[in-house]
PyMOL commands that place a pseudoatom at each C-alpha (Angstrom):
pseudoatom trace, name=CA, resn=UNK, resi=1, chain=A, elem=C, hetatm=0, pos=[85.689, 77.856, 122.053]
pseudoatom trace, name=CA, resn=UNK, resi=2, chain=A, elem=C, hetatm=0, pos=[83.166, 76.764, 119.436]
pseudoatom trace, name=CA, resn=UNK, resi=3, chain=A, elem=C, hetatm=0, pos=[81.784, 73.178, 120.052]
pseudoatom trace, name=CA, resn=UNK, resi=4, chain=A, elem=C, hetatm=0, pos=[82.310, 70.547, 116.882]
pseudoatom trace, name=CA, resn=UNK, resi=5, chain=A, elem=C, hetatm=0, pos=[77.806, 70.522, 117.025]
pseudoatom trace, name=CA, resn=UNK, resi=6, chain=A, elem=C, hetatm=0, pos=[77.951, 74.208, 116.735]
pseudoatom trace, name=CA, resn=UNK, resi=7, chain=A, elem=C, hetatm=0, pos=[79.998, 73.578, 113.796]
pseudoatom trace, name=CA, resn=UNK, resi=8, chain=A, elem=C, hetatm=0, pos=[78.192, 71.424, 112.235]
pseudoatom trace, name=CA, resn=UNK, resi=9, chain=A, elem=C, hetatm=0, pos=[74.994, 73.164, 112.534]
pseudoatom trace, name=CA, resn=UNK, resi=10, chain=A, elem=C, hetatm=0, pos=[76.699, 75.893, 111.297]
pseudoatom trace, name=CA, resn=UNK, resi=11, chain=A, elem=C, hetatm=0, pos=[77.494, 74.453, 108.021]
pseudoatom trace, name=CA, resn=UNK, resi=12, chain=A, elem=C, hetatm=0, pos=[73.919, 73.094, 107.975]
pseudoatom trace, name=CA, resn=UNK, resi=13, chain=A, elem=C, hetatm=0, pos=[72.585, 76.619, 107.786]
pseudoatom trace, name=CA, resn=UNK, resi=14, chain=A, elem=C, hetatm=0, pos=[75.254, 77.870, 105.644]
pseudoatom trace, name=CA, resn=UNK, resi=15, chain=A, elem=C, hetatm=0, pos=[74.184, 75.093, 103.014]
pseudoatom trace, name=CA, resn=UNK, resi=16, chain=A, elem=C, hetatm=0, pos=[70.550, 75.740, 103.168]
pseudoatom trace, name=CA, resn=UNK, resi=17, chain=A, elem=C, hetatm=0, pos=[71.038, 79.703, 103.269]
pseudoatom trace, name=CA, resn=UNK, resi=18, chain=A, elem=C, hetatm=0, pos=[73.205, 79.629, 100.196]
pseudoatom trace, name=CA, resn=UNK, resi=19, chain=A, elem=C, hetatm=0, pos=[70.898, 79.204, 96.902]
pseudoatom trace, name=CA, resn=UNK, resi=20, chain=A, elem=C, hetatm=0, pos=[73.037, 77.337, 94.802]
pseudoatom trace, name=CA, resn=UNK, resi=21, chain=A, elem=C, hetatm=0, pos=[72.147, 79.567, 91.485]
pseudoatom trace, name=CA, resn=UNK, resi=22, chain=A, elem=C, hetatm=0, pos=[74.780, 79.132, 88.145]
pseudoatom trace, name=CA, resn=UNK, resi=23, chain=A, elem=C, hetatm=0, pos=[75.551, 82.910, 87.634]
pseudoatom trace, name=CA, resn=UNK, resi=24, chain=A, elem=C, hetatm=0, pos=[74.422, 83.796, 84.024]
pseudoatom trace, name=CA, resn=UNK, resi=25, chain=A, elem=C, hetatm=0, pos=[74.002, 86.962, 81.733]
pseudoatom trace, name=CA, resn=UNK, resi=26, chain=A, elem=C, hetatm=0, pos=[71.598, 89.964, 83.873]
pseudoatom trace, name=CA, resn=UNK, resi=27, chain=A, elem=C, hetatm=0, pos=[70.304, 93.162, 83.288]
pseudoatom trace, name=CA, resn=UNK, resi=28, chain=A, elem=C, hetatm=0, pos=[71.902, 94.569, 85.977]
pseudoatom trace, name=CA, resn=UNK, resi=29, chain=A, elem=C, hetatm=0, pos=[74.140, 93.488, 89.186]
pseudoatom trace, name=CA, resn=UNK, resi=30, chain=A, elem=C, hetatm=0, pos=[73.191, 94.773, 92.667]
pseudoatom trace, name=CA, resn=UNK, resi=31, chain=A, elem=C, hetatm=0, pos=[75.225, 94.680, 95.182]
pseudoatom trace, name=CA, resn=UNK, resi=32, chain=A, elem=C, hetatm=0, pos=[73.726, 94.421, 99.115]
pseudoatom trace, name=CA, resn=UNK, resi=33, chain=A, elem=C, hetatm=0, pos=[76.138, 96.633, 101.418]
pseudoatom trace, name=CA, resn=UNK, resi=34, chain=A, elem=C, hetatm=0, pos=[77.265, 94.991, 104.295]
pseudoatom trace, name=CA, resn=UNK, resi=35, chain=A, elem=C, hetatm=0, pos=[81.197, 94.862, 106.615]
pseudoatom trace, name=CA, resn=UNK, resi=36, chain=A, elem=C, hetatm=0, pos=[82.077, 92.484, 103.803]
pseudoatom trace, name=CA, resn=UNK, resi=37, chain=A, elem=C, hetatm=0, pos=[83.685, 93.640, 100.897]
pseudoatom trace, name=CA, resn=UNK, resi=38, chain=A, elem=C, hetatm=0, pos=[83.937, 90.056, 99.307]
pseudoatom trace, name=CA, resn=UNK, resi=39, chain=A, elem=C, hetatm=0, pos=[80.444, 91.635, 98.077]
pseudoatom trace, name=CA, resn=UNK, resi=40, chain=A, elem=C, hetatm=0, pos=[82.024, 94.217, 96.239]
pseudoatom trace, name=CA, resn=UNK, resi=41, chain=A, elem=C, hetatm=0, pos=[84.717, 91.940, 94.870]
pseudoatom trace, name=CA, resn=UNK, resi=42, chain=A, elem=C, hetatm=0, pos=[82.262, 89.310, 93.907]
pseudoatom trace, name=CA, resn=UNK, resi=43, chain=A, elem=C, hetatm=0, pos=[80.148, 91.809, 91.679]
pseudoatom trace, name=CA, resn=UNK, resi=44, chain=A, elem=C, hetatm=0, pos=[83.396, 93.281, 90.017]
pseudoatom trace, name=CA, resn=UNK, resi=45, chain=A, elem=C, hetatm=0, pos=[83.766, 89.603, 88.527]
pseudoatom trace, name=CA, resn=UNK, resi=46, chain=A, elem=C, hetatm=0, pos=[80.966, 89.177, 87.382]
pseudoatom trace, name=CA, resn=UNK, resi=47, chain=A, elem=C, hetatm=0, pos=[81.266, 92.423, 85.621]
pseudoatom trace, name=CA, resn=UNK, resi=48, chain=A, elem=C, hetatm=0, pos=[84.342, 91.752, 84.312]
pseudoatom trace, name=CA, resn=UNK, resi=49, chain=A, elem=C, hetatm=0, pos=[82.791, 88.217, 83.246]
pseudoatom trace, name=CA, resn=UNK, resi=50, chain=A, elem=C, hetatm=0, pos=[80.535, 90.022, 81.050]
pseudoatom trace, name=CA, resn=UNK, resi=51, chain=A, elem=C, hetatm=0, pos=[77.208, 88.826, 83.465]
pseudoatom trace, name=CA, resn=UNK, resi=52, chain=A, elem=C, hetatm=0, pos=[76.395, 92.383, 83.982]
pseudoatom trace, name=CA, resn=UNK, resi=53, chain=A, elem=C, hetatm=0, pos=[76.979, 96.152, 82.309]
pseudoatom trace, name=CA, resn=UNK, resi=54, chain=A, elem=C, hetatm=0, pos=[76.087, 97.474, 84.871]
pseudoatom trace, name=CA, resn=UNK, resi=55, chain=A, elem=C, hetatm=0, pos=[76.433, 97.386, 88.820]
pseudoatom trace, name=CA, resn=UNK, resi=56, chain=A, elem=C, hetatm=0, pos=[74.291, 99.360, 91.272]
pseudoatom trace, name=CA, resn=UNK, resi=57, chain=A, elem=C, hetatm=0, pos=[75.509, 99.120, 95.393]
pseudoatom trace, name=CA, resn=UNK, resi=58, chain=A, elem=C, hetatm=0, pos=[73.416, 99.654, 98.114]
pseudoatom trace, name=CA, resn=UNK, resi=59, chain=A, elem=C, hetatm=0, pos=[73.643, 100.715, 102.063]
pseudoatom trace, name=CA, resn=UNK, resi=60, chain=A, elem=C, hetatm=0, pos=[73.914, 103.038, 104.115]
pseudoatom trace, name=CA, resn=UNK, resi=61, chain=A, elem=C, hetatm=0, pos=[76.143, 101.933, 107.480]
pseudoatom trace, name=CA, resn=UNK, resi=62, chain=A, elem=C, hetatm=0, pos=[75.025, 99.858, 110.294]
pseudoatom trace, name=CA, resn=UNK, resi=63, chain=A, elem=C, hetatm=0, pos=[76.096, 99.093, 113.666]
pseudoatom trace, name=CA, resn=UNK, resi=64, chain=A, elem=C, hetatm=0, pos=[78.943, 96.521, 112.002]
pseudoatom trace, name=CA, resn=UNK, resi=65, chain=A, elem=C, hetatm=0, pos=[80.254, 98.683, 109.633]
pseudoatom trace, name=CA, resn=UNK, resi=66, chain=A, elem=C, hetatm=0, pos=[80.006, 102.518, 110.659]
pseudoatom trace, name=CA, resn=UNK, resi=67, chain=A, elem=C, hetatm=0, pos=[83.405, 102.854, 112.021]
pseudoatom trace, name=CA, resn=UNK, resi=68, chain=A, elem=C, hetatm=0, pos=[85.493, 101.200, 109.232]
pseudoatom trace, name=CA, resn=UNK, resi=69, chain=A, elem=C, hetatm=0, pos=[82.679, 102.274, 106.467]
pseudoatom trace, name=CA, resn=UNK, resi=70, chain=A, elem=C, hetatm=0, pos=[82.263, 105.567, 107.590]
pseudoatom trace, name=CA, resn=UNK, resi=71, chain=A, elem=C, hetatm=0, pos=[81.359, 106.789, 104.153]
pseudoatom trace, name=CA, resn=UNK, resi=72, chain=A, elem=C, hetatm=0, pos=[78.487, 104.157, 104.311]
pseudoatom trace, name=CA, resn=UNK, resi=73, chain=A, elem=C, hetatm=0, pos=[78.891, 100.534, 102.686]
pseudoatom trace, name=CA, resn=UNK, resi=74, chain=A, elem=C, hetatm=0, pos=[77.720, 101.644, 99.270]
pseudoatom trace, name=CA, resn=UNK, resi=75, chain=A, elem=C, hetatm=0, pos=[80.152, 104.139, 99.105]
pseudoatom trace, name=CA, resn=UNK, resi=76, chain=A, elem=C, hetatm=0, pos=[82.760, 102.341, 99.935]
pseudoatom trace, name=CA, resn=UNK, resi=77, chain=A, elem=C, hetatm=0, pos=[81.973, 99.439, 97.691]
pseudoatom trace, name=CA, resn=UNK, resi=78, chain=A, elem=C, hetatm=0, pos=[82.040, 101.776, 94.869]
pseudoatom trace, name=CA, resn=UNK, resi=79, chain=A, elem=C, hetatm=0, pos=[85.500, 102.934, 95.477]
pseudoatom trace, name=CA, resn=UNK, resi=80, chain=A, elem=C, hetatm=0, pos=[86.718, 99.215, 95.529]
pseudoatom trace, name=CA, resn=UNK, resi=81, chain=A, elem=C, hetatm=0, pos=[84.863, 98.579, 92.348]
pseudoatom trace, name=CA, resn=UNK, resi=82, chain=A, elem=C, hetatm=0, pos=[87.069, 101.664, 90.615]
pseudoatom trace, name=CA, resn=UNK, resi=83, chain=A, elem=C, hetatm=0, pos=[90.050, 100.389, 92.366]
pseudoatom trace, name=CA, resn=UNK, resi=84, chain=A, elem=C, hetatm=0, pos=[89.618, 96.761, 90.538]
pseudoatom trace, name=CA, resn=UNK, resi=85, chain=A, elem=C, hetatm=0, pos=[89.405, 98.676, 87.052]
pseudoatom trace, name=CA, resn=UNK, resi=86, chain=A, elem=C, hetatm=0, pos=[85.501, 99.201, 86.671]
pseudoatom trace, name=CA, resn=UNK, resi=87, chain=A, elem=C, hetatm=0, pos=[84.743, 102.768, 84.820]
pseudoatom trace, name=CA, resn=UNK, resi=88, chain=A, elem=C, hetatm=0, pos=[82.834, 105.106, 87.291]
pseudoatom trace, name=CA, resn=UNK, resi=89, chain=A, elem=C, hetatm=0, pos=[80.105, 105.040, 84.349]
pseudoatom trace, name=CA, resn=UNK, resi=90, chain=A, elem=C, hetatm=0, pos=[78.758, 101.286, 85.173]
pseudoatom trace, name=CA, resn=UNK, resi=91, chain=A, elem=C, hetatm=0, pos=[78.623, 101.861, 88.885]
pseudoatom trace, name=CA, resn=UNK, resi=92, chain=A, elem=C, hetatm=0, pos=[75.551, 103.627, 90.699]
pseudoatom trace, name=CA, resn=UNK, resi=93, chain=A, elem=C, hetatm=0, pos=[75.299, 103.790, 94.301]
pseudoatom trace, name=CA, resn=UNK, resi=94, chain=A, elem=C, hetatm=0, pos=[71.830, 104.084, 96.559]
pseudoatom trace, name=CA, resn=UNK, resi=95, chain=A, elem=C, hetatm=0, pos=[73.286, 105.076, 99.802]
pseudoatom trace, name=CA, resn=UNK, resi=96, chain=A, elem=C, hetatm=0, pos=[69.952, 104.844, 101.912]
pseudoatom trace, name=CA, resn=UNK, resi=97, chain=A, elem=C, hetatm=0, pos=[69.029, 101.609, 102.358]
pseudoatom trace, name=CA, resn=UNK, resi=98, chain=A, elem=C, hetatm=0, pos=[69.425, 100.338, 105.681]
pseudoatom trace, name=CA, resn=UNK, resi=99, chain=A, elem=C, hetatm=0, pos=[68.048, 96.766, 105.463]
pseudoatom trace, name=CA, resn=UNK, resi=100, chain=A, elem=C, hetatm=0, pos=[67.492, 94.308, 102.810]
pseudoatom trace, name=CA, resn=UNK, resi=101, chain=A, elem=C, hetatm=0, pos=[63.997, 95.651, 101.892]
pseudoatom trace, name=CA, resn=UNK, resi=102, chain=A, elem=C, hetatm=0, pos=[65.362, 98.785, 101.487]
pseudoatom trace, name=CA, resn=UNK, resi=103, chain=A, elem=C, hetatm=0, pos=[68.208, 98.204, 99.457]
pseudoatom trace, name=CA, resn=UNK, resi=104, chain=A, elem=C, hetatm=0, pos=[65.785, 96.130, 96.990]
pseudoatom trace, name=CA, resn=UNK, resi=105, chain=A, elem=C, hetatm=0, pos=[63.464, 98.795, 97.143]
pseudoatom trace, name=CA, resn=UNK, resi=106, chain=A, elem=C, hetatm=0, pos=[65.883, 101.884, 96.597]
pseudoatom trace, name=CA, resn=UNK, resi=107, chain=A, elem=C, hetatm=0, pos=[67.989, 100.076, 94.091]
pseudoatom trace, name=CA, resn=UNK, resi=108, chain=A, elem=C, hetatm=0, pos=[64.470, 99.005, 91.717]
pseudoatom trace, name=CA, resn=UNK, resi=109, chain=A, elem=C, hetatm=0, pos=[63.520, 102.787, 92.168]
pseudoatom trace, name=CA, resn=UNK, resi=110, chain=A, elem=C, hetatm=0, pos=[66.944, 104.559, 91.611]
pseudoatom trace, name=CA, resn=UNK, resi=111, chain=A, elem=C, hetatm=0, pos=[66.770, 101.880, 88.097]
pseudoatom trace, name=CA, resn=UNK, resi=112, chain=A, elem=C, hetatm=0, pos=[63.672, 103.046, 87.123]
pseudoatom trace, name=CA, resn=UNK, resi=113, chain=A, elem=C, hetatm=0, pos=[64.448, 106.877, 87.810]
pseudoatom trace, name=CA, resn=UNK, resi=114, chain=A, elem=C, hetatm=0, pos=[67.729, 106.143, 85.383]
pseudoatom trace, name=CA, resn=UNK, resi=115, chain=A, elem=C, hetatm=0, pos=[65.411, 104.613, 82.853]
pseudoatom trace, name=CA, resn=UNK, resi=116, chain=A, elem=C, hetatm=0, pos=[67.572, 101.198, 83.013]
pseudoatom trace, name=CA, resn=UNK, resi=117, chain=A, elem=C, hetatm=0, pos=[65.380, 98.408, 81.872]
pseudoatom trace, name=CA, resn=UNK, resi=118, chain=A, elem=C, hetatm=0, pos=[65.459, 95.460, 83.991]
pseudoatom trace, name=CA, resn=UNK, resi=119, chain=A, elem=C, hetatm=0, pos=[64.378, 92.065, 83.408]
pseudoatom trace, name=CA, resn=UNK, resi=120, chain=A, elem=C, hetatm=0, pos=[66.817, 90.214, 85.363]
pseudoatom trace, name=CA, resn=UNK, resi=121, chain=A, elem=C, hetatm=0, pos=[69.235, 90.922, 88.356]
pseudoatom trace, name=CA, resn=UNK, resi=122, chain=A, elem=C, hetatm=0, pos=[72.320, 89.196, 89.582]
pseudoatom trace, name=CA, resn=UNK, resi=123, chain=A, elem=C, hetatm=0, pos=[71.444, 89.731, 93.366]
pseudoatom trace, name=CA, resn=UNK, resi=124, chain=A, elem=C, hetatm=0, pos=[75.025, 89.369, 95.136]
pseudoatom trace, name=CA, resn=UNK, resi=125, chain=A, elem=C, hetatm=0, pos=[74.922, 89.046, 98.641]
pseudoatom trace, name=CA, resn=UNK, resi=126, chain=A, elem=C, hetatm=0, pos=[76.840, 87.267, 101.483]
pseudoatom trace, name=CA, resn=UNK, resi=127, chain=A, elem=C, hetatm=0, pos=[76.992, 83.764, 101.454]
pseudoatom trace, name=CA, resn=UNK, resi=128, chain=A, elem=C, hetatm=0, pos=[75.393, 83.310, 104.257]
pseudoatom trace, name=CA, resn=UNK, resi=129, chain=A, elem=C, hetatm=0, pos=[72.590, 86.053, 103.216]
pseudoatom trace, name=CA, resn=UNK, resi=130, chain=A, elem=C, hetatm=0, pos=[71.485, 84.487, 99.323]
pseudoatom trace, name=CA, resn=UNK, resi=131, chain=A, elem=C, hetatm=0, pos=[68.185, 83.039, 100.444]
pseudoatom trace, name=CA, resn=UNK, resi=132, chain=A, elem=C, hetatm=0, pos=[67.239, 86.194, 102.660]
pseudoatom trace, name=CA, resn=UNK, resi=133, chain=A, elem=C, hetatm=0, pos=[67.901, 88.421, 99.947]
pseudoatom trace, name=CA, resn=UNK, resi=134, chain=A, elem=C, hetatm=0, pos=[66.473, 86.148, 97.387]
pseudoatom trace, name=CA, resn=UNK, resi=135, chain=A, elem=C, hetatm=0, pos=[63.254, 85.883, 99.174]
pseudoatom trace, name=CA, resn=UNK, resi=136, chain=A, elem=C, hetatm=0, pos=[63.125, 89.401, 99.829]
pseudoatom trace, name=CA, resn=UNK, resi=137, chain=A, elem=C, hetatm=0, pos=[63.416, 90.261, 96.243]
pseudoatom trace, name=CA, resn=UNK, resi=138, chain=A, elem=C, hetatm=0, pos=[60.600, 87.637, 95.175]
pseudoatom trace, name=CA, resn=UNK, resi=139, chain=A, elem=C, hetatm=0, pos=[58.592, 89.275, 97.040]
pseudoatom trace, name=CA, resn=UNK, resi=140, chain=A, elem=C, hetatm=0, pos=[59.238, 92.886, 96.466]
pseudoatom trace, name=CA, resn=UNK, resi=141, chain=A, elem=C, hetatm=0, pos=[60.538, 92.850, 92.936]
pseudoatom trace, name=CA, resn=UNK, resi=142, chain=A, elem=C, hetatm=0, pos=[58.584, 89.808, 91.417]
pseudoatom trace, name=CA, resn=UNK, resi=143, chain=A, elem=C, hetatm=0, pos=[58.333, 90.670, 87.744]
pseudoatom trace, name=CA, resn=UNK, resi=144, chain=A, elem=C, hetatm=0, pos=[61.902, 90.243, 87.486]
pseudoatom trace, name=CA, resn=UNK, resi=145, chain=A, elem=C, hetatm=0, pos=[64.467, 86.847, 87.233]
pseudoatom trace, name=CA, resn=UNK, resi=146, chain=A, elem=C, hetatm=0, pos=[66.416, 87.138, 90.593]
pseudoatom trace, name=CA, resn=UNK, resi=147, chain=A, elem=C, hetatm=0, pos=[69.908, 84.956, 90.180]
pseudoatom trace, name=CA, resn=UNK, resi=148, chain=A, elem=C, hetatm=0, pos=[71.769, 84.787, 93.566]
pseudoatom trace, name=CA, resn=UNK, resi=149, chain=A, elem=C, hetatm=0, pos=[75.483, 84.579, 93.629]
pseudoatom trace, name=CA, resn=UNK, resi=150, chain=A, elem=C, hetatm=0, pos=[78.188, 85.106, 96.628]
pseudoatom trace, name=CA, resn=UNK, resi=151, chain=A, elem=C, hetatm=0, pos=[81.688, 84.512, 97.285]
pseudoatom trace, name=CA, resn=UNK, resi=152, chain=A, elem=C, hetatm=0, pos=[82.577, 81.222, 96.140]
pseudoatom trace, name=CA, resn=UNK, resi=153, chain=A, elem=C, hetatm=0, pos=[83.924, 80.106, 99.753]
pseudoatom trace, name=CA, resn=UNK, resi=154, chain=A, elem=C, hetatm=0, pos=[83.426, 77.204, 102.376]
pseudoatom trace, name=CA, resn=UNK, resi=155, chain=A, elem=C, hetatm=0, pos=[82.585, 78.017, 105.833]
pseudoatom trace, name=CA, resn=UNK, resi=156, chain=A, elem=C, hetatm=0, pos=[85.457, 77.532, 107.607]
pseudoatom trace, name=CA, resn=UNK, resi=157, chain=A, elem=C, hetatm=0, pos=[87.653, 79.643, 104.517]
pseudoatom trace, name=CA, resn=UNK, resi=158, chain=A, elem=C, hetatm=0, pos=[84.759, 82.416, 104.676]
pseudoatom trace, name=CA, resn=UNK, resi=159, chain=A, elem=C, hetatm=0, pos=[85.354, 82.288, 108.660]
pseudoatom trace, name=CA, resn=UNK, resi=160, chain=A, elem=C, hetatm=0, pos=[89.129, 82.622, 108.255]
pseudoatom trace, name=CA, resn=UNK, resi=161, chain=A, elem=C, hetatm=0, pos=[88.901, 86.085, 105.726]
pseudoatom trace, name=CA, resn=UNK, resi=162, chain=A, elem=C, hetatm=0, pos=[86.620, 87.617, 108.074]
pseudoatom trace, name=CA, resn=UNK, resi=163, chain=A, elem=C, hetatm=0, pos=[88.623, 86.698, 111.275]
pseudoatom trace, name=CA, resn=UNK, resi=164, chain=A, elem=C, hetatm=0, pos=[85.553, 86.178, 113.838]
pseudoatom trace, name=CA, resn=UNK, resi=165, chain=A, elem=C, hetatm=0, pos=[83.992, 83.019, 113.817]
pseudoatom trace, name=CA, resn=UNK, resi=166, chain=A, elem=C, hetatm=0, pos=[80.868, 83.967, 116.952]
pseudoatom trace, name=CA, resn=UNK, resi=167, chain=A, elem=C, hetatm=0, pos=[80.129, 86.994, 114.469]
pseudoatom trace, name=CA, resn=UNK, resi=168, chain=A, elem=C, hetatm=0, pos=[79.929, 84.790, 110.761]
pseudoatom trace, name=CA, resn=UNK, resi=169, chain=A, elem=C, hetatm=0, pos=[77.772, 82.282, 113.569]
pseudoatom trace, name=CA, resn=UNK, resi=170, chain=A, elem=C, hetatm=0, pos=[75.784, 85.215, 114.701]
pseudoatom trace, name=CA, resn=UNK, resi=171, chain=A, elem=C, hetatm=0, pos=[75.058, 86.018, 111.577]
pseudoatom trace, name=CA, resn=UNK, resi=172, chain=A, elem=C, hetatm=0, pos=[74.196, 82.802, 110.226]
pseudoatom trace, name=CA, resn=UNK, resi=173, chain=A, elem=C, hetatm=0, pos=[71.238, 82.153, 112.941]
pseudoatom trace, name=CA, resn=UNK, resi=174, chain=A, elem=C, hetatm=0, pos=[70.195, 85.684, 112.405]
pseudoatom trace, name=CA, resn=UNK, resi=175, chain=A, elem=C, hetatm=0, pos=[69.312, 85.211, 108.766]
pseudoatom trace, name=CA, resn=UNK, resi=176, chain=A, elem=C, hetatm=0, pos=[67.667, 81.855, 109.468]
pseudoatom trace, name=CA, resn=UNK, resi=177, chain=A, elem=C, hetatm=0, pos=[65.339, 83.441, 112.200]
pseudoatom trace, name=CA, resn=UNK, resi=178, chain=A, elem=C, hetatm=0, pos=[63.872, 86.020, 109.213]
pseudoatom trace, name=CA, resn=UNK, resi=179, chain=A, elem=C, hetatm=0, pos=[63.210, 83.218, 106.941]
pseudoatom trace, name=CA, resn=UNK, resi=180, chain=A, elem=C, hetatm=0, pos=[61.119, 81.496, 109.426]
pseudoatom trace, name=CA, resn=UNK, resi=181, chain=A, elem=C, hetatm=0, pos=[59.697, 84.980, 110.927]
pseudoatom trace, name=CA, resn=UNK, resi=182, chain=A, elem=C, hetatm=0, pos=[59.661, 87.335, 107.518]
pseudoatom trace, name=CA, resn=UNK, resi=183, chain=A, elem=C, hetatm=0, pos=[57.309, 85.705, 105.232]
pseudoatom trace, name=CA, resn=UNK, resi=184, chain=A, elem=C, hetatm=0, pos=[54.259, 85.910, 107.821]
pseudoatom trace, name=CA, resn=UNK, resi=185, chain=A, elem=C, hetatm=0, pos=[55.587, 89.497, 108.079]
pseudoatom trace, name=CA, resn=UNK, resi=186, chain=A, elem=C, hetatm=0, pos=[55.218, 90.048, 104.319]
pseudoatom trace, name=CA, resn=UNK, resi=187, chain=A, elem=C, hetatm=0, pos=[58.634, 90.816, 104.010]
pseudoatom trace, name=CA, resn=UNK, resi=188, chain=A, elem=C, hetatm=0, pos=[59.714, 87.740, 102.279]
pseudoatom trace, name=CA, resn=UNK, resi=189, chain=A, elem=C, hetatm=0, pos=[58.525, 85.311, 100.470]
pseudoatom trace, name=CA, resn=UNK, resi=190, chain=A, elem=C, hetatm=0, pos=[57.088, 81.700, 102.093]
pseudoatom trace, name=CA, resn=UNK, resi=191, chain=A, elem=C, hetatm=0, pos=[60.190, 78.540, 101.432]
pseudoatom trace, name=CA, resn=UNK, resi=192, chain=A, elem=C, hetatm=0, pos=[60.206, 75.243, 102.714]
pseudoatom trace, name=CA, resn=UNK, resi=193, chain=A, elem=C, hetatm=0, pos=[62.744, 74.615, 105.562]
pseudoatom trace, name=CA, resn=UNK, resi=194, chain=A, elem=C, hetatm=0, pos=[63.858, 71.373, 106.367]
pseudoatom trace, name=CA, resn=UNK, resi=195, chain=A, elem=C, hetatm=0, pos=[63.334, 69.981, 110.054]
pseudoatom trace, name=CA, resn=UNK, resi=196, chain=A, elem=C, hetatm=0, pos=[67.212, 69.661, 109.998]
pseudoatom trace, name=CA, resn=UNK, resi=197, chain=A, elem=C, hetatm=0, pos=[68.014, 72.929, 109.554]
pseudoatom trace, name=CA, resn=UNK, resi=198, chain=A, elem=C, hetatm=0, pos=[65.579, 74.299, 111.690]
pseudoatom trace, name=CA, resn=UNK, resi=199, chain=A, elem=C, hetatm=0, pos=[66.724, 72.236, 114.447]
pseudoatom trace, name=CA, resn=UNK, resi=200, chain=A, elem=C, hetatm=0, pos=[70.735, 73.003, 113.738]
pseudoatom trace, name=CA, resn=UNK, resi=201, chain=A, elem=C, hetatm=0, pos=[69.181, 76.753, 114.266]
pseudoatom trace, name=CA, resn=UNK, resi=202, chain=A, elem=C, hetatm=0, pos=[67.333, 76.060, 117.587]
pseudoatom trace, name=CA, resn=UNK, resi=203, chain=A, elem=C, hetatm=0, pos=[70.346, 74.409, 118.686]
pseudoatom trace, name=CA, resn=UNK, resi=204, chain=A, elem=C, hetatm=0, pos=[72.908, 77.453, 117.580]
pseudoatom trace, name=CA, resn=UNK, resi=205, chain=A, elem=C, hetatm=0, pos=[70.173, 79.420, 119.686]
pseudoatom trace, name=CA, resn=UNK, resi=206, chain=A, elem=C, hetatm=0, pos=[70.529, 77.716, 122.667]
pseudoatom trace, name=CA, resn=UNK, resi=207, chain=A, elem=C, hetatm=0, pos=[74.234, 78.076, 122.862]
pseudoatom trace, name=CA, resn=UNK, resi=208, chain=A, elem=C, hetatm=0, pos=[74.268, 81.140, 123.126]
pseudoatom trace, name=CA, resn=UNK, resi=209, chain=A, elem=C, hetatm=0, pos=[74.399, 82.837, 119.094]
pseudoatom trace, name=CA, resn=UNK, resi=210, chain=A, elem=C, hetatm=0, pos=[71.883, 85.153, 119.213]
pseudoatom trace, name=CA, resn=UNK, resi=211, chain=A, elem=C, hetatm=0, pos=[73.482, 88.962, 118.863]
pseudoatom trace, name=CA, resn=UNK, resi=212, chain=A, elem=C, hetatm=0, pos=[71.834, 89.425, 115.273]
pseudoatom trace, name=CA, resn=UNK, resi=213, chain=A, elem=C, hetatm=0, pos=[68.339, 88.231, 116.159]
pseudoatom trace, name=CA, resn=UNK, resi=214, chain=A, elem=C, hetatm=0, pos=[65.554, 90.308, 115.025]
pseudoatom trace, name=CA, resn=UNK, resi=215, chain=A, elem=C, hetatm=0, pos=[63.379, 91.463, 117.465]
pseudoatom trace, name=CA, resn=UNK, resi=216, chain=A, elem=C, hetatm=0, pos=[59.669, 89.584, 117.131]
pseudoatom trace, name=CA, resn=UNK, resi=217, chain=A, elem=C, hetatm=0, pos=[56.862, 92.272, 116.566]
pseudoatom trace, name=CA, resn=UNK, resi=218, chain=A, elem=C, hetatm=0, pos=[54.581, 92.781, 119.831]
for i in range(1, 218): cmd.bond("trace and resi %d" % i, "trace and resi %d" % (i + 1))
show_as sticks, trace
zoom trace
């Protein structure tokens, strides 16, 4: 059983971690792999919107995904994309990446080995994941307009479609540890966190939601 404070620290991270952009017209959509393929979904409308011509997906599997993404998350997202109607043509895949660096990374270099000029990238992510990847991309992709967008969903509604509620909580105080952690790690860059939050976060800690933590460095 999930306490009503655990709840409501929950939805205090969920708020902060989400970035709140207006999608508008991109260069290019990319799509971060993960077990949720709301991602997928999410960057097929925005295609179909007209806010991108083209969509790249990235990720390889992880320990969340491998056995019901065996062909790796990219992969997999691709086939969903051709399933909703999008022509093989505006869909590339990077199948390597295996962490949000990485799938910024591989997905700027497979662009630039396709000769796809980018100015500006609709960077769809998890809800609970904007800021991370956001942050991520600032720092390793900074000459370009990053514009975050998710599935449109509130927390209890996003806990519902993916039917474990300690996992989306998990989750949740793992991405808030790397924004506190990452930027001193140069993985990310530096943003203000309000006291609230963090303290929502230490609380979710103590309770006990701490599977996705990142290990600190030694």
């Amino acid at each position: 059983m999930i306490s009503a404070q655990a709840w409501s620290d929950a939805q205090l991270l969920w708020d902060f971690q989400q970035m709140h952009h207006t999608p508008r017209p991109c260069s290019v959509g990319v799509g971060l792999g993960s077990h949720d393929l709301g991602v997928a979904d999410v960057t097929v409308d925005l295609y179909r919107r007209g806010m991108i011509p083209l969509i790249v997906f990235t990720g390889a599997t992880s320990r969340t995904t491998r056995e019901h993404m065996p062909r790796g998350e990219a992969e997999h997202y691709r086939e969903r994309a051709l399933e909703l109607g999008v022509p093989d043509s505006a869909v590339l895949v990077e199948p390597r990446a295996r962490n949000t660096g990485e799938n910024i990374r591989f997905s700027r270099e497979l662009l630039a080995e396709r000769g796809v000029d980018v100015a500006s990238v609709l960077l769809v992510s998890k809800p609970y994941e904007e800021r991370r990847a956001f942050a991520t991309a600032r720092r390793l992709w900074p000459e370009v307009e990053i514009v975050s967008a998710s599935t449109p969903m509130p927390l209890p509604e996003y806990v519902d479609s993916i039917g474990d509620a300690r996992l989306v909580l998990d989750m949740l105080v793992g991405a808030q540890q790397r924004l506190l952690i990452y930027p001193e790690q140069g993985f990310m860059i530096h943003q203000e966190v309000p006291a609230s939050v963090t303290t929502a976060y230490e609380r979710l800690r103590a309770a006990g939601f701490t599977s996705r933590l990142a290990p600190r460095p030694s």
